[in-house]
N, C-alpha and C positions, 0 to 999 in steps of 0.2 A: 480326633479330627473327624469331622461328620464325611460319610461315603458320598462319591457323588454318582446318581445310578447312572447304568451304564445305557439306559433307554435314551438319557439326554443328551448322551453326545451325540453331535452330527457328524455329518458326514461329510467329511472337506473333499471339494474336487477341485482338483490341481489344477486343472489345463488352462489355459490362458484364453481362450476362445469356444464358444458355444457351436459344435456342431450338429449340422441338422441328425436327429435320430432315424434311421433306415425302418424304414415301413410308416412312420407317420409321418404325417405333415401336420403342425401348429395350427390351427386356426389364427385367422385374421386376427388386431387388435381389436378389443370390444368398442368400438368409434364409429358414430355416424355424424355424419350431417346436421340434420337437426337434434342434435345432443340428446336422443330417445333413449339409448343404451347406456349402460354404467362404461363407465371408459378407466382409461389410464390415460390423465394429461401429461404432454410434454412439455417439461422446463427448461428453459437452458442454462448450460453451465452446471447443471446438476441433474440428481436423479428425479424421472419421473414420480408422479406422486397419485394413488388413489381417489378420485372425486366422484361429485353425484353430479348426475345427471340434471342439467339446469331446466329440461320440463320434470321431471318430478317433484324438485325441490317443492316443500310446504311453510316451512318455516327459518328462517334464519336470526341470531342476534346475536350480542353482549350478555352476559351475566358474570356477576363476581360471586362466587362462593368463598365464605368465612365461617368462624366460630358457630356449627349449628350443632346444641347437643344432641337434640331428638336421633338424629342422620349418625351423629358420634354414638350414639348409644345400641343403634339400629344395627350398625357395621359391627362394634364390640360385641354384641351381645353374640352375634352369627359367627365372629371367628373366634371366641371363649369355648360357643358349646362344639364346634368343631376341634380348638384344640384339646377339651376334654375328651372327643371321641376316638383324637388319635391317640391320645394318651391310654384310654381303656384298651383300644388296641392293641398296643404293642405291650401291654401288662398280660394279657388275655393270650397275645400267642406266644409269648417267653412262658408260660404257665403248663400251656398245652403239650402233648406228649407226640404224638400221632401224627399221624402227615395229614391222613382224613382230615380230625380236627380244625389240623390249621388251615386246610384247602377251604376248607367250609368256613374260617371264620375270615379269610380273603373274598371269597363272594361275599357274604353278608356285608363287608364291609364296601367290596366296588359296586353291593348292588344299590346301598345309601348313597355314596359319592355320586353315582349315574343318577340316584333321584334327582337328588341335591340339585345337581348339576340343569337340568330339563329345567326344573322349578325355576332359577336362575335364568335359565334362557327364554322362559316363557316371559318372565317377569319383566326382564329387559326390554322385548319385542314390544310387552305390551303398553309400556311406558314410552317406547319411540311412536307406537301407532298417538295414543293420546295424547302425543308433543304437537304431533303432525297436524291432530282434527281440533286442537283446540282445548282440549279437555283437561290439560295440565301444564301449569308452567312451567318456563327452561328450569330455576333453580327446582322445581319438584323433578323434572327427568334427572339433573344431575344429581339430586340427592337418591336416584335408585341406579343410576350409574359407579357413585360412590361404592354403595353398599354389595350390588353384583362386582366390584371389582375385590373387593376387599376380601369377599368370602369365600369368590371362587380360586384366589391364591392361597388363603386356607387349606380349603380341599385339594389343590394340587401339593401340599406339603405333607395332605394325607396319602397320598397315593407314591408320593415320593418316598415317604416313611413306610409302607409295604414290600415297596420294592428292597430298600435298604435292609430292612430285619430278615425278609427270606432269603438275603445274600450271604448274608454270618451266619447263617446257622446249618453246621453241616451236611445234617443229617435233613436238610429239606430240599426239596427244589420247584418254583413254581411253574406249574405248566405252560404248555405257551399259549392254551388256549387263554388261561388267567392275563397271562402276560399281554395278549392282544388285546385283551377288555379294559384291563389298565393304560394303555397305551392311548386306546380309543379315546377312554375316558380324560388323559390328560389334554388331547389334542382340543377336544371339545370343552374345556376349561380356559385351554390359552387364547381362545376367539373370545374371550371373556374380560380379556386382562389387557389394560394398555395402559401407558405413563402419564396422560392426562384422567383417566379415571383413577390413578393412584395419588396424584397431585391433588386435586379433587378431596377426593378421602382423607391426607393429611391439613388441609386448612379445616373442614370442618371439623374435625377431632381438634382441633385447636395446637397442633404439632407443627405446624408450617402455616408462614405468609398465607392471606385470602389470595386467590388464585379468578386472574379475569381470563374468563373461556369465549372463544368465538362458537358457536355453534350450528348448524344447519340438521335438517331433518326431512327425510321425504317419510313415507308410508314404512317401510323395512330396513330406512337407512339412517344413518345418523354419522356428520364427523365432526370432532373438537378438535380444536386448534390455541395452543397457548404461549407464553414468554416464558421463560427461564430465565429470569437477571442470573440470579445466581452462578446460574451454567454457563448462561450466556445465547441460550438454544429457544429455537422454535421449536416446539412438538406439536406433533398431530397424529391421532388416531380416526382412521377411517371402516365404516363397517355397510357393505353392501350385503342385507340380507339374501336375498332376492337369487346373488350368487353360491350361494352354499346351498349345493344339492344333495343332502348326505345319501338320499335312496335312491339317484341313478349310480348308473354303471359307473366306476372309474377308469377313464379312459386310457390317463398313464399307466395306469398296472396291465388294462387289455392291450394297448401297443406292446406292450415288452411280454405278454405272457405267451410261453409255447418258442420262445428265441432266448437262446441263454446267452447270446451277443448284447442284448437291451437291457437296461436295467432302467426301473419305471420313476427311478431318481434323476436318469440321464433324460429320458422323457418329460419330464416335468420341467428340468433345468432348462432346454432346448427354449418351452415354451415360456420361461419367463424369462431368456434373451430376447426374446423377441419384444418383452412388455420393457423392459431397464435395461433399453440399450447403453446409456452412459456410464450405466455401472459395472454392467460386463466387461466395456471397452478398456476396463481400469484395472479389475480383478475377478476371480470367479468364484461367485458367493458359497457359505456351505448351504446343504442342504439337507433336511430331515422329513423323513413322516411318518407319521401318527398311527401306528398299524395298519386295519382295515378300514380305517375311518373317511380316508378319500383325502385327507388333511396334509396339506404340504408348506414345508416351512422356512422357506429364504430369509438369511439372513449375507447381511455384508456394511462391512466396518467402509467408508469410500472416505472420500479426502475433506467434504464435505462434513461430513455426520453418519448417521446411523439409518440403515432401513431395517423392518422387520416385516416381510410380506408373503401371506398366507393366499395361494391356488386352491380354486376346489378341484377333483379327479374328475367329479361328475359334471361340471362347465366348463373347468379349464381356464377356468378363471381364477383373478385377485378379489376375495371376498371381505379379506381384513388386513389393515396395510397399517404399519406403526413407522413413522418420521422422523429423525431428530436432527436439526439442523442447525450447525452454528450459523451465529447471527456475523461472528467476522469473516465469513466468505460468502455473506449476501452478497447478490451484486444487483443496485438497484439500477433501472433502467429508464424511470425518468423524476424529475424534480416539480412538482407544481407548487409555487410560493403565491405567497399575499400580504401585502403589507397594509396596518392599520396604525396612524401615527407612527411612532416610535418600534410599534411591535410586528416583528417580522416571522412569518409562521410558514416551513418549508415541507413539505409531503412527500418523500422519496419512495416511490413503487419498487416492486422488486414481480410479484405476480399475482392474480388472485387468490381471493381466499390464503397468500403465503405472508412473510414480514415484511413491517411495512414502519418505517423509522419517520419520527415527527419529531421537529427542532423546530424551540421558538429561542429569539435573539431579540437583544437592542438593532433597530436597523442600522441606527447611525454609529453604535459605536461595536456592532458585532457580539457581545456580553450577553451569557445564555440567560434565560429567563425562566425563572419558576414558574411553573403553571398548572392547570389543570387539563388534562387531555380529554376532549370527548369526540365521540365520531356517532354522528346521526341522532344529535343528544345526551347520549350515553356516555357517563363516564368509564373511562377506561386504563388509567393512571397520573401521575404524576409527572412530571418532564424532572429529570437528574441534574445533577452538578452543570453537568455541561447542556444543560437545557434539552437532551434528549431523552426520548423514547421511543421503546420498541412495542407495536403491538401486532396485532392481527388485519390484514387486510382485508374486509369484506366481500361479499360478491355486488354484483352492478354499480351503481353510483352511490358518494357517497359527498357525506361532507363533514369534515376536521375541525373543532373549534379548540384555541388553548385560551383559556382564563383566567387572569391573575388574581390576585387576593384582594385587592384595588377596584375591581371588576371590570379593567378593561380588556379587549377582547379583540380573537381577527378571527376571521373562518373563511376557508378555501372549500371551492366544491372540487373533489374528484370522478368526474366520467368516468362510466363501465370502459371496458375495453374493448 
């Protein structure tokens, strides 16, 4: 049975209720007025969600990723030669005698994961800026969204596979200075990794269904938004660069340092009841972070679905925020229909940019209808058995057309909000 290291467990805090931490005070929510700052929008009925700022925004649409080898090939090829490097790895310190030795072939190997890693991050960044000015299309950024997701949970299996070998072996122990660099380095891995770039990754390898992504982009930001028939779940991954300051100070660790009353996880906690009031008010999430890296990392299972939301130390902010939300405790909030002869096409909102359920029917006799979905042109699935679908709600205005095989047709406009 494979070990599970003890870096990942978190840290469950009990209490029912977030209290304020003595000697700091939270900052405000990141919210203005004219929507200039990255925020944390409120939902209701559920957890707040991660979004970008609507003067930043540069780009937004539809794209369907499917079967593309090149992207299949690209992702394979990067976690092969990584899982051959962990394999040389752990051949190399089972071999070794010496603690020296094996310290030294632990660096060598977090000092390639930390390359690796950078390269990845660079890569990313610089394929969100080219989404943004123009210079590359949606399916070209998700095909290097694929590829950074795929490789960088790789390398987090390498770094997991270090920690496990120098745990069985008696006669070593790795230092904590090691231990912090690993640490760092996996936290700076999981800002890499989220469930629509893994969804992503498996249609073009040809493993799973093509995957219809909603997308937006500003200059350091980017989020995806997708369906899960399968699950049943909306997912969204949100990435505010802009928020992740790894070279300021972090401020939960200076709040609690020098007070052995504080603990800089109770500081962090404080400050993300402040941001997922709904969620707190239900249960109190765990909590983990990432050595010295400034990386903190809430998780909580709500009634709802799933949050996974990452503060930076040095803003105090949500810089990467992971979603998952069943689609049977949507609750949509309003219905805009239209009817064209016989065929009746219903729009059910729920909130922007979240799911957004399209049913077309016979008018007169109620009888779902098969169709084609598109929104602003764009195809975006099928309508099911029961004549529905679940997609992606865009931002501002939009307009819904369902099209049968006959080629008749209805289309509703949907106003921004």
């Amino acid at each position: 049975m494979r070990l599970l290291p003890a870096l990942l467990v978190t840290l469950l805090l009990v209490s029912v209720t977030a209290a304020p931490v003595a000697g700091w005070d939270a900052p405000a929510q990141s919210t203005t007025d004219d929507g200039a700052s990255p925020r944390i929008t409120a939902i209701d009925n559920t957890t707040n969600h991660l979004a970008i700022p609507a003067s930043s925004l540069r780009a937004s649409e539809f794209n369907e990723s499917g079967l593309d080898v090149g992207t299949a090939v690209a992702a394979s090829s990067g976690e092969l030669h990584q899982r051959h490097e962990t394999a040389a790895f752990e051949t190399r310190f089972r071999r070794l005698d010496s603690s020296f030795e094996r310290t030294e072939l632990i660096r060598e190997t977090l000092s390639a994961v930390e390359q690796r890693q950078a390269a990845l991050d660079r890569r990313q960044q610089r394929a969100i800026s080219r989404y943004a000015a123009g210079e590359i299309t949606a399916a070209e950024f998700l095909r290097v969204r694929a590829v950074v997701d795929a490789e960088s949970r790789q390398l987090t299996t390498t770094t997991e596979r270090v920690f496990e070998l120098q745990q069985i072996e008696p006669d070593y122990s790795m230092s904590s200075g090691l231990e912090t660099r690993l640490r760092n380095a996996q936290g700076s891995l999981r800002k890499l990794q989220g469930p629509v770039g893994q969804q992503i990754r498996t249609s073009v390898s040809g493993s799973g269904d093509p995957v219809v992504v909603y997308l937006e982009v500003s200059d350091t930001a980017y989020m995806l938004a997708t369906i899960r028939e399968d699950d049943g779940e909306y997912v969204r991954e949100t990435l505010l660069g802009d928020e992740r300051a790894p070279n300021r100070t972090d401020q939960f660790a200076a709040a609690a340092d020098g007070d052995p009353d504080v603990d800089r996880l109770d500081v962090a906690d404080n400050r993300a009841s402040n941001l997922y009031t709904w969620v707190y008010d239900r249960q109190r999430p765990s909590f983990y972070s990432y050595g010295t890296s400034g990386i903190y990392e809430l998780t909580a299972t709500h009634p709802n679905g799933r949050l996974v939301s990452f503060l930076d130390g040095g803003t105090t902010n949500v810089f990467y925020e992971l979603q998952h939300r069943r689609l049977a405790t949507v609750r949509t909030t309003e219905t805009i229909s239209r009817v064209n002869g016989t065929l009746r096409l219903d729009v059910q909102r729920a909130y922007e940019t979240g799911p957004l359920l399209v049913t077309a029917s016979n008018n007169a006799t109620g009888a779902p209808v098969d169709g084609t979905v598109s929104v602003n042109g764009r195809a975006v699935g099928q309508t099911a058995t029961d004549g529905a679908l679940w997609t992606v709600e865009p931002r501002d205005s939009y307009t819904v057309t369902v099209t049968r095989d006959d080629g008749s047709r209805v289309s509703v406009f949907v106003p921004s909000y």
